[in-house]
PDB file of N, CA, C and O in Angstrom:
ATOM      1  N   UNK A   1      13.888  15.769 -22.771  1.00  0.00           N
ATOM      2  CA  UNK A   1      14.138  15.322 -21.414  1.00  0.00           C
ATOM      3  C   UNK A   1      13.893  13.808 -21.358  1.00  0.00           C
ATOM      4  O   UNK A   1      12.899  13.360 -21.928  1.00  0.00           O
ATOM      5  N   UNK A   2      14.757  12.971 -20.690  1.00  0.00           N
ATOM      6  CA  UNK A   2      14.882  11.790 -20.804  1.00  0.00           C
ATOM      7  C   UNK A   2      13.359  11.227 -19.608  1.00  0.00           C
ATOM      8  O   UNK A   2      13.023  11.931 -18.656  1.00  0.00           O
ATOM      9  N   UNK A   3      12.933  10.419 -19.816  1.00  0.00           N
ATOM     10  CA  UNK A   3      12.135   9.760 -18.536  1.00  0.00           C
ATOM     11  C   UNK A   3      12.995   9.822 -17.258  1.00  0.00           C
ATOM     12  O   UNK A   3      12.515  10.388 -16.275  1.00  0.00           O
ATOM     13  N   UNK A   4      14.365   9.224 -17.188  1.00  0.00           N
ATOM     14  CA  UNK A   4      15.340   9.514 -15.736  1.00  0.00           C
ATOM     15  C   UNK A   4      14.937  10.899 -15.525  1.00  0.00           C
ATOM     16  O   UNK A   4      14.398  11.206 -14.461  1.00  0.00           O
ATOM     17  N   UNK A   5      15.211  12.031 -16.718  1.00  0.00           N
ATOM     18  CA  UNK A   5      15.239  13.549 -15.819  1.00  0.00           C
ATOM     19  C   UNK A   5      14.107  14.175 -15.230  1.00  0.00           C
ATOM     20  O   UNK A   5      13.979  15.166 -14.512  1.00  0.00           O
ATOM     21  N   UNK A   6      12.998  13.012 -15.908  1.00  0.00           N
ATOM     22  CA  UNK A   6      11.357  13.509 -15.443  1.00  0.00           C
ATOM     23  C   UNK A   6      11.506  13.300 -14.209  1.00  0.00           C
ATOM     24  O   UNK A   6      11.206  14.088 -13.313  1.00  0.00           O
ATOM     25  N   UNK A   7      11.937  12.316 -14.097  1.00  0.00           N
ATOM     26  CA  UNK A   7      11.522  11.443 -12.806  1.00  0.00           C
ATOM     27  C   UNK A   7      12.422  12.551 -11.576  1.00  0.00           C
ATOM     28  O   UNK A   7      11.982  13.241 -10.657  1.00  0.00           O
ATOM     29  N   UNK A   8      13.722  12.335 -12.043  1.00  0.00           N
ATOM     30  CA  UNK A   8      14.287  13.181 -10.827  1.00  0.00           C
ATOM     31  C   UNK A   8      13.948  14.720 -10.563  1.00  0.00           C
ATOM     32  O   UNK A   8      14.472  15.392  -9.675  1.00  0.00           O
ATOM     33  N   UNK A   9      13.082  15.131 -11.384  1.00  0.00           N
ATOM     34  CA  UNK A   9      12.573  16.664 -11.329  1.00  0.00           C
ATOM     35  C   UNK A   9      10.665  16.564 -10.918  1.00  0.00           C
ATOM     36  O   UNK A   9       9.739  17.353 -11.108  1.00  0.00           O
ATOM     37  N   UNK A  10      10.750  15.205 -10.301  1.00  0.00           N
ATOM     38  CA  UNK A  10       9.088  15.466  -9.492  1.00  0.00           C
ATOM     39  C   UNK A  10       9.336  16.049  -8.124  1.00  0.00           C
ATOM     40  O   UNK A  10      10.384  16.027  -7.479  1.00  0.00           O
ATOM     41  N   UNK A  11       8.256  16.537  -7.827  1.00  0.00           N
ATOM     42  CA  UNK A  11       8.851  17.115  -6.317  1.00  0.00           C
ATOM     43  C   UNK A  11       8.595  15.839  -5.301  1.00  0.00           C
ATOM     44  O   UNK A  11       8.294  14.782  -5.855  1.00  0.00           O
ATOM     45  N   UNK A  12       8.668  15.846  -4.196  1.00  0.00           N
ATOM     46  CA  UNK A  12       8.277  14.861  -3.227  1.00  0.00           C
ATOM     47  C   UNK A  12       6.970  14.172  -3.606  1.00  0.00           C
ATOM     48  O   UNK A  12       6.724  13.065  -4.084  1.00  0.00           O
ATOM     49  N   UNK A  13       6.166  15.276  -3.206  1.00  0.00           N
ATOM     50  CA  UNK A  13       4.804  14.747  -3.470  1.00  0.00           C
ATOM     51  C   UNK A  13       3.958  14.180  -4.903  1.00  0.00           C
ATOM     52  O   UNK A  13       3.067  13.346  -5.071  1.00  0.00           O
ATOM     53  N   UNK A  14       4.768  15.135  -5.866  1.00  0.00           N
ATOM     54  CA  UNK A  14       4.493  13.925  -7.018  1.00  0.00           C
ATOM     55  C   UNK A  14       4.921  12.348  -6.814  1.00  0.00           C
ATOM     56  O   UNK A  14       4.253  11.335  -7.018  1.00  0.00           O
ATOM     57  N   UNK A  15       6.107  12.482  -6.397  1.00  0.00           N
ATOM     58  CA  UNK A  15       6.234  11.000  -6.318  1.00  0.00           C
ATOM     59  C   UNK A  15       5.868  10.477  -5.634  1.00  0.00           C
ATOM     60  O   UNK A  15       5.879   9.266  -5.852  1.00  0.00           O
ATOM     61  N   UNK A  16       5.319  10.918  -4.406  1.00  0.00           N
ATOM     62  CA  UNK A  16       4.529   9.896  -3.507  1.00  0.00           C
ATOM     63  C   UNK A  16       3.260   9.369  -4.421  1.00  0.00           C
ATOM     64  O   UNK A  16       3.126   8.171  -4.671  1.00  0.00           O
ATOM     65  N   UNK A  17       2.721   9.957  -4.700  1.00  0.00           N
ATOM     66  CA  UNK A  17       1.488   9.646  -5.987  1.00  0.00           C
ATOM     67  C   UNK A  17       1.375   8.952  -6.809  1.00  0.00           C
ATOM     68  O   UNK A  17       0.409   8.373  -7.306  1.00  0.00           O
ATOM     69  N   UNK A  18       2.870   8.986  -7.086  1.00  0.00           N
ATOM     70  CA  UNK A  18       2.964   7.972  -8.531  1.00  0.00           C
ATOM     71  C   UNK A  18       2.344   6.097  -7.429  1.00  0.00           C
ATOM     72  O   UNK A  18       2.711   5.707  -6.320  1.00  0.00           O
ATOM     73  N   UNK A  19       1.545   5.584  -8.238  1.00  0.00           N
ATOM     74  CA  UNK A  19       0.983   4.287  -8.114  1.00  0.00           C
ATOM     75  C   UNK A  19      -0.209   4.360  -6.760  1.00  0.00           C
ATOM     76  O   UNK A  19      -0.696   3.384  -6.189  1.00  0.00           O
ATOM     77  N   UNK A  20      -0.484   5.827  -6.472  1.00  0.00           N
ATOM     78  CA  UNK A  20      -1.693   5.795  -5.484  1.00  0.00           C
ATOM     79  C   UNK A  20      -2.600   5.313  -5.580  1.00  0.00           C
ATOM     80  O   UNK A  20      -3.169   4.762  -4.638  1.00  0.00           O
ATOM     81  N   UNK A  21      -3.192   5.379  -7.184  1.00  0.00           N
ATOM     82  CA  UNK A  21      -4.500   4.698  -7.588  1.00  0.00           C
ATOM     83  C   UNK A  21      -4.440   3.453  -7.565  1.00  0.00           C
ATOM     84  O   UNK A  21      -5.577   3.059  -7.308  1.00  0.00           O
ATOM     85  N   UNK A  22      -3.343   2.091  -7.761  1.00  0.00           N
ATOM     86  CA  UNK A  22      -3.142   1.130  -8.039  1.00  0.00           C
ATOM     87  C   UNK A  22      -2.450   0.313  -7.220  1.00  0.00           C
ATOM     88  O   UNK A  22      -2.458  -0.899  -7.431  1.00  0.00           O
ATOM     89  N   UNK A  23      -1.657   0.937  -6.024  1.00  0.00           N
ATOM     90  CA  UNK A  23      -1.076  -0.252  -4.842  1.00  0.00           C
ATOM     91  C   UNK A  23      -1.625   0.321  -3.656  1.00  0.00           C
ATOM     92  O   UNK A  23      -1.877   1.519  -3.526  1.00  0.00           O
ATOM     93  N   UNK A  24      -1.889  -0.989  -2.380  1.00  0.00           N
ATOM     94  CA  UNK A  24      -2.350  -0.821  -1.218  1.00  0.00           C
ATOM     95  C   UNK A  24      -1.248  -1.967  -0.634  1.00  0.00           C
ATOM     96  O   UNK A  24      -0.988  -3.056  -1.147  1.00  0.00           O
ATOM     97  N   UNK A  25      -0.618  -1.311   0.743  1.00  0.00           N
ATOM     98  CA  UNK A  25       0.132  -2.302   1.336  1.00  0.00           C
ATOM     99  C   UNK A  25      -0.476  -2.932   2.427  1.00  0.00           C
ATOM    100  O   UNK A  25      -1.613  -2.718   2.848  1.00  0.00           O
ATOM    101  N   UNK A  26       0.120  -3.501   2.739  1.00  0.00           N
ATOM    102  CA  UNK A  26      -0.049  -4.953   3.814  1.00  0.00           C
ATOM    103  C   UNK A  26       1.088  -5.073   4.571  1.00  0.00           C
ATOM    104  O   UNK A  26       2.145  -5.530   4.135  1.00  0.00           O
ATOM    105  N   UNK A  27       0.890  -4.634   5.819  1.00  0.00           N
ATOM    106  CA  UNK A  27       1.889  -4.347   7.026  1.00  0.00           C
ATOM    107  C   UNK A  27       1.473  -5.092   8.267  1.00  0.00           C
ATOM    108  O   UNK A  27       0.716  -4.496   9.033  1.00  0.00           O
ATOM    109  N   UNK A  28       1.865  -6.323   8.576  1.00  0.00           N
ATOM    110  CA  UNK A  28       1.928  -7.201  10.053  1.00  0.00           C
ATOM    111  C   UNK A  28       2.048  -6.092  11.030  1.00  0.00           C
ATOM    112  O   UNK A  28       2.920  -5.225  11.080  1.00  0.00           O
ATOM    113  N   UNK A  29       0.424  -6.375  12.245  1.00  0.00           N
ATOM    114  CA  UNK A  29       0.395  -5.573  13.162  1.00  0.00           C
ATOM    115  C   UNK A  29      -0.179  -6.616  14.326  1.00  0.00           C
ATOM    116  O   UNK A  29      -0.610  -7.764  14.211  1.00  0.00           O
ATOM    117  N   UNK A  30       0.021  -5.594  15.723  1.00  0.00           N
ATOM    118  CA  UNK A  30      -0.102  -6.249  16.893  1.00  0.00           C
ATOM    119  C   UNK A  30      -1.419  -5.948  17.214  1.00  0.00           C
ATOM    120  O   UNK A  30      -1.677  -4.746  17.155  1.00  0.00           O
ATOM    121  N   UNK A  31      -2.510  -6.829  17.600  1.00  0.00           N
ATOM    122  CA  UNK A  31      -4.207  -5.755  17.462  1.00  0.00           C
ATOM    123  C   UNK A  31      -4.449  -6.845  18.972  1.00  0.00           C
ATOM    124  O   UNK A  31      -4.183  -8.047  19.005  1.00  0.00           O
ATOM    125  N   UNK A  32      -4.914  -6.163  19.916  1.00  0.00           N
ATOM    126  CA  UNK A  32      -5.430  -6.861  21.252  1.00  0.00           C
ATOM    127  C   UNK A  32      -4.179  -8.396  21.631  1.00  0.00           C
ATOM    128  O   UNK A  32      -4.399  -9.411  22.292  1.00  0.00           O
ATOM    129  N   UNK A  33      -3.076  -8.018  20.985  1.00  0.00           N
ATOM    130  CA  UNK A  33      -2.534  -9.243  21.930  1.00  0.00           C
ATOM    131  C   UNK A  33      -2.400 -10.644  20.066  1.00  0.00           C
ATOM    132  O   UNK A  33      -1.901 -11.754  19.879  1.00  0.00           O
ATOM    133  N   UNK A  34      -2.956  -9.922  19.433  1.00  0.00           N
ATOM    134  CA  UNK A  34      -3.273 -10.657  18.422  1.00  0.00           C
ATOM    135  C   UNK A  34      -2.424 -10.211  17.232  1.00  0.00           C
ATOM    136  O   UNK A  34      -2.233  -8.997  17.171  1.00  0.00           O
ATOM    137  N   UNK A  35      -1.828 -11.038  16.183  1.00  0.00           N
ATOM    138  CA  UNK A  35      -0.885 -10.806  15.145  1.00  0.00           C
ATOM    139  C   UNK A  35      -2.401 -10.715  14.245  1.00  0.00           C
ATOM    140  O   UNK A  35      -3.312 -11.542  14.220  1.00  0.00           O
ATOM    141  N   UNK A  36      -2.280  -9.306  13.489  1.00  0.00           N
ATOM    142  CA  UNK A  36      -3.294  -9.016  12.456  1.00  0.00           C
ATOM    143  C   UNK A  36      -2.729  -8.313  11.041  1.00  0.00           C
ATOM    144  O   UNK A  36      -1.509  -8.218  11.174  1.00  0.00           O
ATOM    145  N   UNK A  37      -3.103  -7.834   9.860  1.00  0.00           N
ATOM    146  CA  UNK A  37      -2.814  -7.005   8.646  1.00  0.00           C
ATOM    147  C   UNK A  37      -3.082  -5.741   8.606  1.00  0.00           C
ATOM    148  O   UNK A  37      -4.132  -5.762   7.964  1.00  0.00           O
ATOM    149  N   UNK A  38      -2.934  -4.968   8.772  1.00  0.00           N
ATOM    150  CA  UNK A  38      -3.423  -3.912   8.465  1.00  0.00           C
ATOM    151  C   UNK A  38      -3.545  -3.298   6.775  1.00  0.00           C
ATOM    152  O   UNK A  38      -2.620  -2.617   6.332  1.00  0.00           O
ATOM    153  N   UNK A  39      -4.261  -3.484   6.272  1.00  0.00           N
ATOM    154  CA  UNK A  39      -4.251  -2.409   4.902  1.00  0.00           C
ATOM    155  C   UNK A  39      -4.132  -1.101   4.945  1.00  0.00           C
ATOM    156  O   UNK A  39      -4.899  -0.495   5.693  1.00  0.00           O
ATOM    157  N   UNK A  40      -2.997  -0.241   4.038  1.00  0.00           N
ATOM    158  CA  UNK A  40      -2.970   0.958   4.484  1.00  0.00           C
ATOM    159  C   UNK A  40      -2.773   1.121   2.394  1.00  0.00           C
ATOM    160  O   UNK A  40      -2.183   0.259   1.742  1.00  0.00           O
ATOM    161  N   UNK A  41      -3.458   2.467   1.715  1.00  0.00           N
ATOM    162  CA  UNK A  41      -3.340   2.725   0.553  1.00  0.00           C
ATOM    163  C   UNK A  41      -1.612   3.075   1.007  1.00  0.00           C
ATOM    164  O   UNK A  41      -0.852   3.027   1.974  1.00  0.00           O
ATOM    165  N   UNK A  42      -1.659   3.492  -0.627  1.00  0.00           N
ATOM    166  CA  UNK A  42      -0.256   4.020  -1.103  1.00  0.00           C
ATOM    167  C   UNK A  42       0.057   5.325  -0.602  1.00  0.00           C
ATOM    168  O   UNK A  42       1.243   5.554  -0.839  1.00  0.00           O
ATOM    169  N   UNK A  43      -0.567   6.399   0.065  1.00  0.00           N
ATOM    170  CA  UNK A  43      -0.314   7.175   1.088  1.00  0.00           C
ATOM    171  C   UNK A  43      -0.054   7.185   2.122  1.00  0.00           C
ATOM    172  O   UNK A  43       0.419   8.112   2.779  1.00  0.00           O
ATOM    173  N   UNK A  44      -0.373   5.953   2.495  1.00  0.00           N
ATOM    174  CA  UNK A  44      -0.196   5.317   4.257  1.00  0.00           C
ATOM    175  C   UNK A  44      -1.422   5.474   4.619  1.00  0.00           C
ATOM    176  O   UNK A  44      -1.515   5.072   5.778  1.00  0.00           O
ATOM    177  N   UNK A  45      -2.822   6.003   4.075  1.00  0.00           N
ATOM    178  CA  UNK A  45      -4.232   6.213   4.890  1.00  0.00           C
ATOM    179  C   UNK A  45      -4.447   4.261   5.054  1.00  0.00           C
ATOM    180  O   UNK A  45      -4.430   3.268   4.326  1.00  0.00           O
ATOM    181  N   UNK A  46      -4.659   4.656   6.652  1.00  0.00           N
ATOM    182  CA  UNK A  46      -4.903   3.016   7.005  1.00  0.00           C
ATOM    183  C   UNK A  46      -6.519   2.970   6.584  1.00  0.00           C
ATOM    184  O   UNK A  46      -7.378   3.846   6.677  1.00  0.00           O
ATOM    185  N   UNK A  47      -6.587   1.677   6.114  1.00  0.00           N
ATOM    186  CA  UNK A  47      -7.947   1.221   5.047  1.00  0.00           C
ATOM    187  C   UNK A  47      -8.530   0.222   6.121  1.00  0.00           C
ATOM    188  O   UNK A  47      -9.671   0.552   6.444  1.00  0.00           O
ATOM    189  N   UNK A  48      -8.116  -0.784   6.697  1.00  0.00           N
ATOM    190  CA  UNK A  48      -8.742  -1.922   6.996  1.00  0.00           C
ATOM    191  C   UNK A  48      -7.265  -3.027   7.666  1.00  0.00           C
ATOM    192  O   UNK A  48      -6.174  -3.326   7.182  1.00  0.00           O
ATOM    193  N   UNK A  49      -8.055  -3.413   9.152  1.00  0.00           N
ATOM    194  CA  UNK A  49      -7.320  -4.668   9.062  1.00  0.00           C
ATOM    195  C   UNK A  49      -7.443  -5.920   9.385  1.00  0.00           C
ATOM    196  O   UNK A  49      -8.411  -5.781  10.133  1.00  0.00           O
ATOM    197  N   UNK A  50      -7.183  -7.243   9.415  1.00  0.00           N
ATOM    198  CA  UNK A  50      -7.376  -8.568   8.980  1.00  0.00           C
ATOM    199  C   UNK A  50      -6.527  -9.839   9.859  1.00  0.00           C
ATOM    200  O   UNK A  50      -5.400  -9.942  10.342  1.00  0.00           O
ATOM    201  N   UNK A  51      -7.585 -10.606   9.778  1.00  0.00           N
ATOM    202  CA  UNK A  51      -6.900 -11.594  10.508  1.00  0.00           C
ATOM    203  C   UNK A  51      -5.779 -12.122   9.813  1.00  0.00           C
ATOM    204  O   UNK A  51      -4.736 -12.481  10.358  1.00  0.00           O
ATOM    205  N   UNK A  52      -6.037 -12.164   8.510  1.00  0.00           N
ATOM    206  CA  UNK A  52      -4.599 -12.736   7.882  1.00  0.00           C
ATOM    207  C   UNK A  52      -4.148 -12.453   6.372  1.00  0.00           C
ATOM    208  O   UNK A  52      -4.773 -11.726   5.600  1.00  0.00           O
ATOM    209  N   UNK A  53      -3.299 -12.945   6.155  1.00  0.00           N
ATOM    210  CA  UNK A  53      -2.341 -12.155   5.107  1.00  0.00           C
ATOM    211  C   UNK A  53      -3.422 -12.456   3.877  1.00  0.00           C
ATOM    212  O   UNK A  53      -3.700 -11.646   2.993  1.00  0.00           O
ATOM    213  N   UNK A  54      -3.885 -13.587   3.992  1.00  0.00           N
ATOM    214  CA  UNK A  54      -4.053 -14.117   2.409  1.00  0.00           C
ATOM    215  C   UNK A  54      -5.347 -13.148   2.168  1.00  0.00           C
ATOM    216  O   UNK A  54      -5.434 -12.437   1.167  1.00  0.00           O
ATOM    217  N   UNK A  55      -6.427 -13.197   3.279  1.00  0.00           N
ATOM    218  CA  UNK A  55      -7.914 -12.319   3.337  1.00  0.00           C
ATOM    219  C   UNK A  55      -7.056 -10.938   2.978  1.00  0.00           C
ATOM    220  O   UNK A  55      -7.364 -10.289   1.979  1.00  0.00           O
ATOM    221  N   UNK A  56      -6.108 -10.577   3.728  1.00  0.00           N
ATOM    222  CA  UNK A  56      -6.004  -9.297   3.177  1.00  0.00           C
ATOM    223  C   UNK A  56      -5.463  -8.861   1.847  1.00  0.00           C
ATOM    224  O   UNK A  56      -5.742  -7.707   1.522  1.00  0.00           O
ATOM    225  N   UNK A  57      -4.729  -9.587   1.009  1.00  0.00           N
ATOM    226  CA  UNK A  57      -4.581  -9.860  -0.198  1.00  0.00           C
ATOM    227  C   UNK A  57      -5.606  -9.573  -1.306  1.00  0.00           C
ATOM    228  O   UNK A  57      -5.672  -8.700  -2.171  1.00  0.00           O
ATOM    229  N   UNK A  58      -6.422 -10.670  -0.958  1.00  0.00           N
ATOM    230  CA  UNK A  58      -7.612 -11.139  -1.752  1.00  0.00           C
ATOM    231  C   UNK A  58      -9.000  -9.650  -1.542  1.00  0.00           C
ATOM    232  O   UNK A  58      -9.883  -9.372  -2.354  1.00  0.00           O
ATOM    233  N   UNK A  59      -8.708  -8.946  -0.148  1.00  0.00           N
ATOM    234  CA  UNK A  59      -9.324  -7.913  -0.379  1.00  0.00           C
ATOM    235  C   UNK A  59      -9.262  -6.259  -0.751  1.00  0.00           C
ATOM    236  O   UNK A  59     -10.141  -5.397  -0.768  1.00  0.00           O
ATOM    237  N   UNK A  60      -7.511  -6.217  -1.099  1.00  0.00           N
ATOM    238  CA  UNK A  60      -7.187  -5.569  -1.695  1.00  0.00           C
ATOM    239  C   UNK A  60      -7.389  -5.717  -3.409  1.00  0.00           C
ATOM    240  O   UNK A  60      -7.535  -4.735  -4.137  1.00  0.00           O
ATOM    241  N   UNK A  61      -7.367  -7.001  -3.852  1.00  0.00           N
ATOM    242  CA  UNK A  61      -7.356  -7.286  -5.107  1.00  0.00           C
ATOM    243  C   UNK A  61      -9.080  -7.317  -5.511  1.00  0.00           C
ATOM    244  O   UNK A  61      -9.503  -6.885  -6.583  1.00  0.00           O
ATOM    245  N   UNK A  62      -9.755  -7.776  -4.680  1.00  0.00           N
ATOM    246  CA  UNK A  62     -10.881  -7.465  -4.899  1.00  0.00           C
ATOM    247  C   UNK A  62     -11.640  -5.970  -5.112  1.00  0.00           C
ATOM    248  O   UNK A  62     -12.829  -5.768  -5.359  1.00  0.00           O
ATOM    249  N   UNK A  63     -10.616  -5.055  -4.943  1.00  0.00           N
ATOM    250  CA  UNK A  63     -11.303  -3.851  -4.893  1.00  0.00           C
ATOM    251  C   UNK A  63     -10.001  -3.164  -6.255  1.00  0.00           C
ATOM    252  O   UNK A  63      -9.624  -1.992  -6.229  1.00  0.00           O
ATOM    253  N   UNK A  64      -9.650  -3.899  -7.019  1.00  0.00           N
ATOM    254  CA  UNK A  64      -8.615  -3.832  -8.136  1.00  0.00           C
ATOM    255  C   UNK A  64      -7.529  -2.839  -8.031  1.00  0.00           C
ATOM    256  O   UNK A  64      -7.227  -1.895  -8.762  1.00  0.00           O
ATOM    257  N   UNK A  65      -6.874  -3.419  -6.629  1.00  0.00           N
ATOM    258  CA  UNK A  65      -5.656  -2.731  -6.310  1.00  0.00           C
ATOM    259  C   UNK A  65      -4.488  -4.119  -6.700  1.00  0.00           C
ATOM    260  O   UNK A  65      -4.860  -5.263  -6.959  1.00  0.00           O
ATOM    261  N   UNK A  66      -3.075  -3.661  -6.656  1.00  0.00           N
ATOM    262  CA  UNK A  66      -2.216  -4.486  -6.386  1.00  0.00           C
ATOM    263  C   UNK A  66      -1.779  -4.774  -5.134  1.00  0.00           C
ATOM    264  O   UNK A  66      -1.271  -3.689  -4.853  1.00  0.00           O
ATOM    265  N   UNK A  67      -1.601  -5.512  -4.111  1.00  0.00           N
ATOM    266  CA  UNK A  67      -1.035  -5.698  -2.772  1.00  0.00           C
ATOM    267  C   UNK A  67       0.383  -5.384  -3.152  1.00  0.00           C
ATOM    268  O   UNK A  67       1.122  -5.482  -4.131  1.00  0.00           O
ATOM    269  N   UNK A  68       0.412  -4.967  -1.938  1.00  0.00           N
ATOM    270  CA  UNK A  68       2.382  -5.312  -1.767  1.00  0.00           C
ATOM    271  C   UNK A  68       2.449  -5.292  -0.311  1.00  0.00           C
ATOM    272  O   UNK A  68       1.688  -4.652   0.415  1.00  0.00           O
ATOM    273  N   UNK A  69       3.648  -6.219   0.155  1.00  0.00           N
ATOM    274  CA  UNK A  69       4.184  -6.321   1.441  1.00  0.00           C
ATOM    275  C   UNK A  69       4.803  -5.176   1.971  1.00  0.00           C
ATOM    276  O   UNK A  69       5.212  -4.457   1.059  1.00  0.00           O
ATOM    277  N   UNK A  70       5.037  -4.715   3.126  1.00  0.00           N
ATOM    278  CA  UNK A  70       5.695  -3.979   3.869  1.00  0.00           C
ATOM    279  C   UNK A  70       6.093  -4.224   4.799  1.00  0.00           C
ATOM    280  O   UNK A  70       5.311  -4.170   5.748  1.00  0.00           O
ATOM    281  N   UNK A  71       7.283  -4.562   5.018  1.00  0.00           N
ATOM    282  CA  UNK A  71       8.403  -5.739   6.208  1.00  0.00           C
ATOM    283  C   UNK A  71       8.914  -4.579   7.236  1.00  0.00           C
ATOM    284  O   UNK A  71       9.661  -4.868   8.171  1.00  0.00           O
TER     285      UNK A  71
END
């Protein structure tokens, strides 16, 4: 079985999984009137959120995740 046929024979929820341990996103939110970050893991469980992009970056990476944006 090729890696492509692995891949297309996970069920949903395997693939949601794949990179749970290792990415947390960073999604621009509206908090009291105020533009803030929200951190949410790779499941969507919201983690934490932040006055700004770069703090929230730096505190995802501090806890040895990868950031990624979510537009």
């Amino acid at each position: 079985m090729t890696v492509v046929e692995k891949l297309r024979s996970l069920s949903p929820t395997d693939f949601a999984a794949l990179g749970m341990n290792g990415i947390a996103y960073v999604k621009p939110t509206m908090v009291d009137g105020q533009t803030g970050y929200a951190i949410h893991a790779a499941d969507g469980t919201p983690m934490a959120v932040v006055g700004d992009h770069e703090v929230a970056f730096a505190a995802i990476r501090q806890h040895d995740l990868e950031p990624a944006d979510v537009h």
